[in-house]
C-alpha positions as MATLAB code, in Angstrom:
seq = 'XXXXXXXXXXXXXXXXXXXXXXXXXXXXXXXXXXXXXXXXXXXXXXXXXXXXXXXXXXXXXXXXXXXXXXXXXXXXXXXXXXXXXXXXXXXXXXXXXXXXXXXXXXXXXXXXXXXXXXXXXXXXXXXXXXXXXXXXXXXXXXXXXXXXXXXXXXXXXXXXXXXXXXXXXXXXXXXXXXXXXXXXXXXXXXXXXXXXXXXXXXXXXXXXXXXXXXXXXXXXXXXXXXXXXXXXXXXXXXXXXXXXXXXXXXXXXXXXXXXXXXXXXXXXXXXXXXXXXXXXXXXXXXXXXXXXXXXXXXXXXXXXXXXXXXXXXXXXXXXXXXXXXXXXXXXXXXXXXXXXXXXXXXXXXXXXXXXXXXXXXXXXXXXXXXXXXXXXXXXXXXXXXXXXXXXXXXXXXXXXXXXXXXXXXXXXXXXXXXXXXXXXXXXXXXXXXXXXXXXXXXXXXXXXXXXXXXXXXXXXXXXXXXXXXXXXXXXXXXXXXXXXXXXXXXXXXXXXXXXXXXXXXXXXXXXXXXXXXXX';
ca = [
       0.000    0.000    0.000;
       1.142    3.547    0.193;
       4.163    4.985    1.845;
       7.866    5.007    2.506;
       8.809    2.185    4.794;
      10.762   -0.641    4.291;
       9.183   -4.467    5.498;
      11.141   -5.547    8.249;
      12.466   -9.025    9.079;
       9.822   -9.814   11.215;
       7.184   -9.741    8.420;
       6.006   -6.148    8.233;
       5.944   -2.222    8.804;
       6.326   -1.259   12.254;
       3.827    1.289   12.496;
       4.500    4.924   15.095;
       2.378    4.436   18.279;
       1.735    2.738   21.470;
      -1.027    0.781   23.440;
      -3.243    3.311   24.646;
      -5.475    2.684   27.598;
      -8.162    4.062   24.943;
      -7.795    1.486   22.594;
      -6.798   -1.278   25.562;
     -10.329   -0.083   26.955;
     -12.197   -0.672   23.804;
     -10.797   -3.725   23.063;
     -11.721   -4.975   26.261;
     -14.982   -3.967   26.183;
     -15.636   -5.289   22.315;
     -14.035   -8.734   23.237;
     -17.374   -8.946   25.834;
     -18.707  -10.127   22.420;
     -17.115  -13.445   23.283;
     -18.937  -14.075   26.568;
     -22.335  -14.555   24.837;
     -20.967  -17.291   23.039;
     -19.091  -18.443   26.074;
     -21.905  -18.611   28.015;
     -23.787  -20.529   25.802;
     -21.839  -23.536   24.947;
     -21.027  -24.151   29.202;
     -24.871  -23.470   30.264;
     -26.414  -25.758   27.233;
     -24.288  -29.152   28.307;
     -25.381  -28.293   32.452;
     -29.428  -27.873   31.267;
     -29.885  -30.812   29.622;
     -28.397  -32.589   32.580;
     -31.336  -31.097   34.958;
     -34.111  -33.791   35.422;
     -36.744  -31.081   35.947;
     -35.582  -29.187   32.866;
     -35.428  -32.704   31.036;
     -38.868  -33.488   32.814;
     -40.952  -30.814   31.775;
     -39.493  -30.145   27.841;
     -38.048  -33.711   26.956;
     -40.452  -36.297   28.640;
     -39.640  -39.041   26.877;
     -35.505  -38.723   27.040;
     -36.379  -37.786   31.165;
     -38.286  -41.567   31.048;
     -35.351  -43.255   29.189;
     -32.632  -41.969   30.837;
     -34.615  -43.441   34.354;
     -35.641  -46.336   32.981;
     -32.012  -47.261   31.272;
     -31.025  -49.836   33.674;
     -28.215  -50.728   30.957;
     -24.659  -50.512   32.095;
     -23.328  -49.567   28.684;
     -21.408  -46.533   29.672;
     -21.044  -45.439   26.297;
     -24.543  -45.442   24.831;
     -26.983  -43.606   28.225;
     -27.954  -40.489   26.911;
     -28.231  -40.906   23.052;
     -31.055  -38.799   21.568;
     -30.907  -36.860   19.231;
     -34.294  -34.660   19.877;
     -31.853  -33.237   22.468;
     -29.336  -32.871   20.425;
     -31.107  -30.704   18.150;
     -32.415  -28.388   20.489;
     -28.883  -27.927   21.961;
     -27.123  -27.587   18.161;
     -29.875  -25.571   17.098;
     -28.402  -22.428   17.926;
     -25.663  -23.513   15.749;
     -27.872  -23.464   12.167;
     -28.925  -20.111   13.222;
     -25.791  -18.449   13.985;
     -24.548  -19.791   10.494;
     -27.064  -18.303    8.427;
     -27.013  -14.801   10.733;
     -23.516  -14.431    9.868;
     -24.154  -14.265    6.378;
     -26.210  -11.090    7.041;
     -24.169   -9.457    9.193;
     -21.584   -9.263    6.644;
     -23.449   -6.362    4.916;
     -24.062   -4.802    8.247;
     -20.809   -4.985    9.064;
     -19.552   -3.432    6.074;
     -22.279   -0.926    5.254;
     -22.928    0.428    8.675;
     -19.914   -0.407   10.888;
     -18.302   -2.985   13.247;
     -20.139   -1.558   16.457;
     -23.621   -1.610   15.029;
     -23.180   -5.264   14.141;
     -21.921   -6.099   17.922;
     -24.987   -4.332   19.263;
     -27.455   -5.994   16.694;
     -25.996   -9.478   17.908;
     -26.126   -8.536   21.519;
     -29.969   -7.045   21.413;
     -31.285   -9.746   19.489;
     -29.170  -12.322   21.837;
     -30.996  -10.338   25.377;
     -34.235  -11.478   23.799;
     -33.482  -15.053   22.852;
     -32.533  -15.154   26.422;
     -35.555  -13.600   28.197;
     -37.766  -16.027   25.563;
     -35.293  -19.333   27.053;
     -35.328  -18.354   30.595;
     -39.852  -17.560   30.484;
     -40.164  -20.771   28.360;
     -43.591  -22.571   28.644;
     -43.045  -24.998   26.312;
     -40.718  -26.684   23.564;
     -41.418  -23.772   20.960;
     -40.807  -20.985   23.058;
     -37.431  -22.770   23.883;
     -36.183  -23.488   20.325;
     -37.615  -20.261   19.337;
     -35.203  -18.156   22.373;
     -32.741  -20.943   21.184;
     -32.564  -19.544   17.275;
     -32.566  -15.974   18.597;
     -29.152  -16.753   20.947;
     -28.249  -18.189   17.620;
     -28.449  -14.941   15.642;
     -26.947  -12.809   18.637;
     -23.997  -15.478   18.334;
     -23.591  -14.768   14.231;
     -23.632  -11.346   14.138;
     -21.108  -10.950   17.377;
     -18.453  -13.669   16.344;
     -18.615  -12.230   12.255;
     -17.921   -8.314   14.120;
     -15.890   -8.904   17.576;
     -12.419  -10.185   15.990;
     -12.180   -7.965   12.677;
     -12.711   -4.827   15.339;
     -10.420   -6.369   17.382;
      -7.649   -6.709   14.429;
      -8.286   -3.087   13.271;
      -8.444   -1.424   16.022;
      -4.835   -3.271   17.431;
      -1.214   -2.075   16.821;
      -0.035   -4.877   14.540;
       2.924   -5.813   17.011;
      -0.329   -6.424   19.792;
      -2.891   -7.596   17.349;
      -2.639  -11.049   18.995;
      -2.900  -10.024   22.509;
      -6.145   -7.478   22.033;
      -7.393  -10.213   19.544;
      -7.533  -12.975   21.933;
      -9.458  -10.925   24.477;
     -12.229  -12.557   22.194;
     -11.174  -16.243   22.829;
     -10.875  -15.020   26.989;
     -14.246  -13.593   27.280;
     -15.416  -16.952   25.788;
     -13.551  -19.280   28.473;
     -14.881  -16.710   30.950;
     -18.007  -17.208   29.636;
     -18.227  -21.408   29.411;
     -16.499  -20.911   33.068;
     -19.513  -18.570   34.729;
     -21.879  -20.983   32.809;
     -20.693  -23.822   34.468;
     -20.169  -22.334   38.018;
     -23.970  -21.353   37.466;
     -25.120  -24.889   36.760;
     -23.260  -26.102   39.749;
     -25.451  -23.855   42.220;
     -28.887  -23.917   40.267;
     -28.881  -27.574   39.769;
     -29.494  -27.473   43.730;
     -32.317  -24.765   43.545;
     -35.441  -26.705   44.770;
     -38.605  -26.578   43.521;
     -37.156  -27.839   40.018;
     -36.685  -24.346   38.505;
     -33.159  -23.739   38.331;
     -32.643  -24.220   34.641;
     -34.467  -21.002   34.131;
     -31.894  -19.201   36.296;
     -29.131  -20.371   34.359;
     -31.117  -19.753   30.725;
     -32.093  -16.604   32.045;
     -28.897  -15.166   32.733;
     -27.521  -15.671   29.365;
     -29.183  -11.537   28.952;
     -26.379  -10.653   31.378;
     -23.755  -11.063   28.688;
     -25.804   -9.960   26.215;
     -26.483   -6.311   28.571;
     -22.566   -6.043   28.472;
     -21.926   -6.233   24.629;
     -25.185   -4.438   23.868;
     -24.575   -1.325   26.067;
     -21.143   -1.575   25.917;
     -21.162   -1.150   21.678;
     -23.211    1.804   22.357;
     -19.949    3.458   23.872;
     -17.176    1.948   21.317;
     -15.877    3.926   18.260;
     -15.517    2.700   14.822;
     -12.156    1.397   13.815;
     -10.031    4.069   10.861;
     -10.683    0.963    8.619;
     -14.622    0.965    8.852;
     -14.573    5.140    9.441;
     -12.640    5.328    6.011;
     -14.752    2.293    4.377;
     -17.496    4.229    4.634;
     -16.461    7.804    3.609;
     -15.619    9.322    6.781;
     -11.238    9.961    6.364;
     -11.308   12.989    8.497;
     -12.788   10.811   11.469;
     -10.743    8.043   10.218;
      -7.825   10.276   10.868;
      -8.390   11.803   14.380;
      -9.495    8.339   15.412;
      -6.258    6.945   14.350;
      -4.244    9.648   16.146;
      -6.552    8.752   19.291;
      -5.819    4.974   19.339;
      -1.868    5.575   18.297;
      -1.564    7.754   20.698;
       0.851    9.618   18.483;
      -0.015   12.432   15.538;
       2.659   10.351   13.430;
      -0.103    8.623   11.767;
       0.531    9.581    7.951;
       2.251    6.442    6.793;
      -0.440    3.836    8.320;
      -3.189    6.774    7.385;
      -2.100    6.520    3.726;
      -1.421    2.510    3.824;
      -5.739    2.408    4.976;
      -6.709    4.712    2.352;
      -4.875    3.078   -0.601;
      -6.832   -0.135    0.863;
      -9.925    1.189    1.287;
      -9.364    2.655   -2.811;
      -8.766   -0.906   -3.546;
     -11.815   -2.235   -1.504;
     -14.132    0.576   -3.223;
     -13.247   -0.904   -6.824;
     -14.991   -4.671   -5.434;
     -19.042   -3.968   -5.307;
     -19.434   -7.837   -4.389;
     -17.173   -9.163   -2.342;
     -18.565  -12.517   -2.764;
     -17.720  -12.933   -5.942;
     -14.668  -11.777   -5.238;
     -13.138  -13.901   -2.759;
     -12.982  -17.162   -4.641;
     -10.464  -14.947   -7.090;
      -7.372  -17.055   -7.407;
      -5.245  -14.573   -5.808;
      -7.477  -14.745   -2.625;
      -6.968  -18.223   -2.546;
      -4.314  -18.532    0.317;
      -6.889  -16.363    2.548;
     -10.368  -18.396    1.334;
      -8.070  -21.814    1.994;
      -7.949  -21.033    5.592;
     -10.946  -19.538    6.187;
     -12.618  -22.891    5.091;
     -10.051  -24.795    6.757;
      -9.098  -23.529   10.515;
     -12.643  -23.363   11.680;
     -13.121  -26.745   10.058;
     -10.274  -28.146   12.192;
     -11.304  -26.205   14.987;
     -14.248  -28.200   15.335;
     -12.710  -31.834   14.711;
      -9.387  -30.616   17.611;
     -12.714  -32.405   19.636;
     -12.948  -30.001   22.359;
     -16.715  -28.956   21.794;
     -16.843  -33.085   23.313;
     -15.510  -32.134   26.578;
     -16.730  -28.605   26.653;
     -20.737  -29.387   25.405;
     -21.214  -32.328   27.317;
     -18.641  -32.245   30.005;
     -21.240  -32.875   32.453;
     -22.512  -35.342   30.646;
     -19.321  -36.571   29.748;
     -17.958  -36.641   33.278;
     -21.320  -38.643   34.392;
     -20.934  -41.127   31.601;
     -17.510  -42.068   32.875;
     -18.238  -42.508   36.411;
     -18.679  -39.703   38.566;
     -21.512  -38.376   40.449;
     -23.949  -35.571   39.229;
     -21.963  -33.067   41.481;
     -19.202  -33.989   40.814;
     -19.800  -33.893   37.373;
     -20.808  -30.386   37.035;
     -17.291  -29.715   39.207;
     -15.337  -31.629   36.811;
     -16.900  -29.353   34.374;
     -16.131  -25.964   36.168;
     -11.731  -27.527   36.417;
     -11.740  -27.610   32.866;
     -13.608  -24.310   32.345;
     -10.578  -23.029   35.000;
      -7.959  -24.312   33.063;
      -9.503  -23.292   29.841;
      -9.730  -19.806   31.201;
      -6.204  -19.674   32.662;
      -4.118  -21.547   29.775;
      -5.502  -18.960   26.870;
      -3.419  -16.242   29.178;
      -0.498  -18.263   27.697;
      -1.386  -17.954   24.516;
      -2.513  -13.848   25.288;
       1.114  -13.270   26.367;
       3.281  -15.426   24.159;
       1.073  -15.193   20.378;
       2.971  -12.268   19.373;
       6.489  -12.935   20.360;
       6.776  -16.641   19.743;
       4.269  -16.265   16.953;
       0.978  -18.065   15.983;
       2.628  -20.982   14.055;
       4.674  -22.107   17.288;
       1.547  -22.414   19.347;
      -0.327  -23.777   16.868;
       2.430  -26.880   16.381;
       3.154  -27.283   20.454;
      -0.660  -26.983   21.355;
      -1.488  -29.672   18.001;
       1.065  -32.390   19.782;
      -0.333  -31.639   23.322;
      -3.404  -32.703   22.511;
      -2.524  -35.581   20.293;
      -0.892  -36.969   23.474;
      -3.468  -36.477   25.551;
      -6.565  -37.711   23.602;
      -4.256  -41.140   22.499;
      -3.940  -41.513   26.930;
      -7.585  -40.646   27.758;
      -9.021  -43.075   24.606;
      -6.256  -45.815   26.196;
      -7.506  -44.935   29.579;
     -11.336  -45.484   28.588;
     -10.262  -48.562   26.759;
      -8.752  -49.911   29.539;
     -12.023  -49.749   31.689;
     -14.165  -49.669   29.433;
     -13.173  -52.150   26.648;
     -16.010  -52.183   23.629;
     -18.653  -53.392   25.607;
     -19.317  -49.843   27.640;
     -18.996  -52.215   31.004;
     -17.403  -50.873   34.272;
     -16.330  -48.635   36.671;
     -13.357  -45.922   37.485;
     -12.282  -45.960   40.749;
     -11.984  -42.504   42.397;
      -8.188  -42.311   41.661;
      -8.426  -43.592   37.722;
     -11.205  -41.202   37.374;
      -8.656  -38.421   38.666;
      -5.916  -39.521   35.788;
      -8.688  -39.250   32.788;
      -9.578  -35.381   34.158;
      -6.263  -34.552   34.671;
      -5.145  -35.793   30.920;
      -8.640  -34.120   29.728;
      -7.302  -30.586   31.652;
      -3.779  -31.252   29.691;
      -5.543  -31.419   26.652;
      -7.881  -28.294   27.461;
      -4.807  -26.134   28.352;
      -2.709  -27.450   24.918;
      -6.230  -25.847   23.114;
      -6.531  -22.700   24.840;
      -3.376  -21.319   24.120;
      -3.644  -23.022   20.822;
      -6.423  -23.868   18.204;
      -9.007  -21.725   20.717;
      -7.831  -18.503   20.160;
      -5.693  -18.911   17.250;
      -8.821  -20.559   15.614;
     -10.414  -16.824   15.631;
      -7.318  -14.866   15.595;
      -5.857  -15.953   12.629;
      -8.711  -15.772   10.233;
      -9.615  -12.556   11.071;
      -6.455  -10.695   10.842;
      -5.456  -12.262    7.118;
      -7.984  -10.620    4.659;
      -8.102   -7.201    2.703;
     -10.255   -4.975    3.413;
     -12.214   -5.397    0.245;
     -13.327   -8.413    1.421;
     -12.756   -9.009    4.891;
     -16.652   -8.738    6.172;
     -17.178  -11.633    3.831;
     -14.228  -13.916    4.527;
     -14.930  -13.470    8.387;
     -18.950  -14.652    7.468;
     -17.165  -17.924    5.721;
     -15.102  -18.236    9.258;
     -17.841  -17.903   11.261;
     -20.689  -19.523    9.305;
     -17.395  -23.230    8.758;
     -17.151  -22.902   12.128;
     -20.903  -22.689   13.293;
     -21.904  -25.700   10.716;
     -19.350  -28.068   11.935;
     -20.098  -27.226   15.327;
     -23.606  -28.099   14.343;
     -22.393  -31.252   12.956;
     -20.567  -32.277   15.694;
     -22.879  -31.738   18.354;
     -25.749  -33.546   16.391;
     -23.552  -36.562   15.857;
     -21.460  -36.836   19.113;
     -23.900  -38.850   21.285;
     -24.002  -41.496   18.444;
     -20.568  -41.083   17.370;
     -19.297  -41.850   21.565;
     -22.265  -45.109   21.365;
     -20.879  -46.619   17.983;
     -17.452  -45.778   18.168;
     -16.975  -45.982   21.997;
     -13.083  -44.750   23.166;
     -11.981  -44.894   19.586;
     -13.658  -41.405   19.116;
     -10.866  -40.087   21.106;
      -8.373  -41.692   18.202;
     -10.516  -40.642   15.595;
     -10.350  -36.230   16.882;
      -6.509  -37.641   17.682;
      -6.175  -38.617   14.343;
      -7.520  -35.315   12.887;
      -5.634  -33.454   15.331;
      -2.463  -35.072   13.239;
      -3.549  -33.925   10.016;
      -4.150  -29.928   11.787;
      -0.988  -29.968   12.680;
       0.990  -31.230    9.608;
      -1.438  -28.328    7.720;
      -0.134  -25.931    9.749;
       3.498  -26.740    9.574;
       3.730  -26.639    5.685;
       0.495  -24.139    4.594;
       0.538  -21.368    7.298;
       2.935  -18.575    7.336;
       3.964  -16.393   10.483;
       1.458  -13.220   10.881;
       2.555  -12.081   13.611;
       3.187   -8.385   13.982;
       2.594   -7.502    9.922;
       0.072   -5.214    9.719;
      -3.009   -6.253    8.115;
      -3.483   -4.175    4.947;
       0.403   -5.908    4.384;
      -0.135   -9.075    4.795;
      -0.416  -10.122    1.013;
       3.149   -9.462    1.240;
       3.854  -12.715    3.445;
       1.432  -14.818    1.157;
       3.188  -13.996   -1.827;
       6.778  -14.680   -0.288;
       5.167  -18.272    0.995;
       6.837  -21.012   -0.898;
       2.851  -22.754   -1.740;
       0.680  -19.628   -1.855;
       2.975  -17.481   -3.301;
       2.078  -19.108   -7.034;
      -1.743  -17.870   -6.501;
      -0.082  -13.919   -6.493;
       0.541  -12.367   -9.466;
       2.921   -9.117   -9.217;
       0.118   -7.353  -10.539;
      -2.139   -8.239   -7.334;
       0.463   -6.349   -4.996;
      -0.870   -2.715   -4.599;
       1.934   -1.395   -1.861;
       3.208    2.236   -3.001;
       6.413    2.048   -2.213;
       6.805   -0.774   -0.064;
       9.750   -2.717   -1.089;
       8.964   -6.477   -0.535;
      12.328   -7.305    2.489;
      10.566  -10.117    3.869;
      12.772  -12.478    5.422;
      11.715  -16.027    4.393;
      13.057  -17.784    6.945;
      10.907  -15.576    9.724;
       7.869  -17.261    8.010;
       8.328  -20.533    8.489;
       9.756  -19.958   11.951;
];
């Protein structure tokens, strides 16, 4: 893009300016986005664990799951009416994201995070007053839609409104608010599952508007990013807003680098048609493909239905739902790792370590279960066994949240132009909503059919992630994001799909160090 500077070794311009506590404050209240969807995957698995929620909305699972006297401990709580109602959020948030695309672009990030959380306050006061199983899927769809539009806005704001060298620390404020978020969910459970009286499943559904009061009042406070300000015809705001979150009136160079990008973006009137362009294909690639693998790492298995999970393997119904609430904790405290280390060690580092740390753990926990277990679903852990699988199944957690959970969201987001980066977050979100969809519909059956081999079988894709990563993702860290075409092109793979022609940069001269890529 335009201006003077030379690409540094690490990968891009180093941009004038500091972390402000303006733009640390926005970015913290933005990444609030996260806790809606937080929320939502802890509270979901702890619900359909209540008998009197079960009782009074799912009759006929509540009689099955009594009257089960098998043993099987593989096959207790298949049914897939249950399934749907907890996946059908899912389906919703896919299509949502779709339309918040064109909010996003035509009216601004903030709008989009407001939209999501408004829309999200109702689902949850429709959930938490539900008479009956229509009122529930209906509240259920809404939380869907609140999801879309928040995950599709939350981490392109986050990206544009960071300093590249801090992009992945603000960024995975995001992937925080959501462990915060499955963590509060889960602590909730634990103390309305002993509410008496049978009613403590609309506690826990009904404070799902909590998070949704944060984002939604909190966007109403939040400034556009330059990116969006300039997008949309405003370069005067653009500019002081820069200066503001720079904290520096040395703006010019990035100032000019946004506007030669937003130039670029104004030439593409459908964006859709223009990201499956061969020389977007690096960016489209993983788009499709990290969410996708996101899903299949397995850990929407221990976070969905650890509960249920935790049950199934042995343990009481307390200690269950306390089971669930250690790995929330871990999740919560390993993705600080990944918050302090993503943009010095880089994105590809974690990605590799956290891919074998899981690997490891979910070939040990499928062993574990095997041993007890065997095929036939028959037996018991002892107190002290039981201990090993959830201290493997926190290893595994913590190799995720400093890994494939944050990266998962980071990455995607920070990698597109602007001329199509509402769309190519929509394709992020909408991957990673279906296959979350998929998974949750088919896990019950998948754990009764294939028993502890479904630990092999996310272990096996968890190989294939990781081998991806090693030879098809360069380093982004600290390149700023209107550069980053630079790193695809100097890829040894992607670099192919980039004609000279497709490299609008001023004056940029192209010093990328090749070996910083693949470090």
């Amino acid at each position: 893009m335009a201006g003077g500077a030379i690409v540094n070794t690490r990968g891009g311009k180093d941009y004038p300016g500091k972390l402000t506590l303006f733009v640390f404050l926005t970015c913290v209240v933005a990444a609030t986005g996260g806790l809606i969807f937080g929320y939502d995957i802890g509270i979901s698995g702890g619900v359909t664990s209540m008998d009197s929620f079960l009782e009074k909305f799912f009759p006929e699972v509540y009689r099955k799951e009594k009257s089960d006297k098998s043993t099987n401990q593989y096959c207790k709580f298949d049914s897939q009416l249950l399934t749907t109602f907890t996946s059908s959020l899912y389906l919703a948030a896919l299509i949502a994201s779709f339309f918040a695309s064109t909010v996003t672009r035509t009216f601004g990030r903030k709008w989009s995070m407001f939209g999501g959380g408004l829309v999200f306050l109702i689902g949850a006061a429709l959930n938490g007053a539900a008479k009956n199983v229509l009122m529930l899927i209906l509240g259920r769809i809404l939380l869907g839609v609140g999801v879309g539009f928040a995950n599709q806005s939350v981490p392109v704001y986050l990206s544009e409104m960071a300093p590249a060298r801090l992009r992945g620390m603000l960024n995975i404020g995001f992937q925080l608010m959501i462990t915060i978020g499955i963590l509060a969910a889960n602590l909730i459970n634990y103390g309305t599952s002993k509410i008496e009286g049978g009613w403590g499943w609309r506690v826990s559904l009904a404070l799902a508007a909590v998070p949704a009061g944060i984002i939604s009042l909190g966007a109403l406070f939040l400034p556009d990013t330059p990116n969006s300000l300039i997008e949309r015809g405003h370069p005067e705001e653009a500019k002081h807003m820069l200066r503001r979150i720079r904290g520096t009136d040395d703006i010019d160079e990035e100032y000019d680098d946004l506007v030669a990008a937003s130039q670029e973006s104004n030439r593409v009137k459908h964006p859709w048609a223009n990201i499956v362009k061969r020389k977007y294909r690096p960016q489209l690639t993983m788009t499709i493909l990290i969410p996708f693998f996101q899903q299949l790492t397995g850990i929407n298995v221990i976070m969905f239905y650890a509960p249920v999970l935790f049950k199934t393997i042995g343990f009481g119904d307390d200690a269950s739902l306390m089971s669930a609430v250690i790995t929330g904790l871990v999740n919560v405290f390993a993705t600080f790792v990944s918050i302090f280390t993503a943009d010095k060690l880089g994105r590809r580092k974690l990605f590799l370590q956290g891919g074998c740390q899981m690997l490891v753990c979910q070939i040990i926990v499928g062993t574990l279960i095997a041993i007890k277990f065997g095929t036939s679903g028959e037996g018991h852990f002892s107190k002290a066994y039981a201990a090993f699988v959830v201290l493997f199944i926190c290893v595994y957690v913590a190799g995720f949240a400093w890994s494939w959970g944050p990266l998962g969201w980071l990455v995607p987001s920070e990698i597109f132009p602007l001329e199509i980066r509402s769309a190519g977050q929509s394709i992020n979100v909408s991957v990673n909503m279906l296959f979350t969809f998929v998974i949750a519909q088919a896990f019950l059956a998948m754990l009764c059919h294939m028993k502890f081999g479904l630990f092999y079988f996310f272990g096996g894709w968890v190989l294939i992630m990781t081998i991806f990563i090693a030879l098809f993702l360069p380093e982004t860290k600290n390149v700023p994001i209107e550069e980053m075409i630079l790193v695809w092109k100097a890829h040894w793979f992607w670099g192919k799909f980039i004609a000279d022609d497709d490299i609008h940069v001023g004056n940029v001269e192209m010093g990328i160090d090749r070996s910083k890529i693949y470090a």
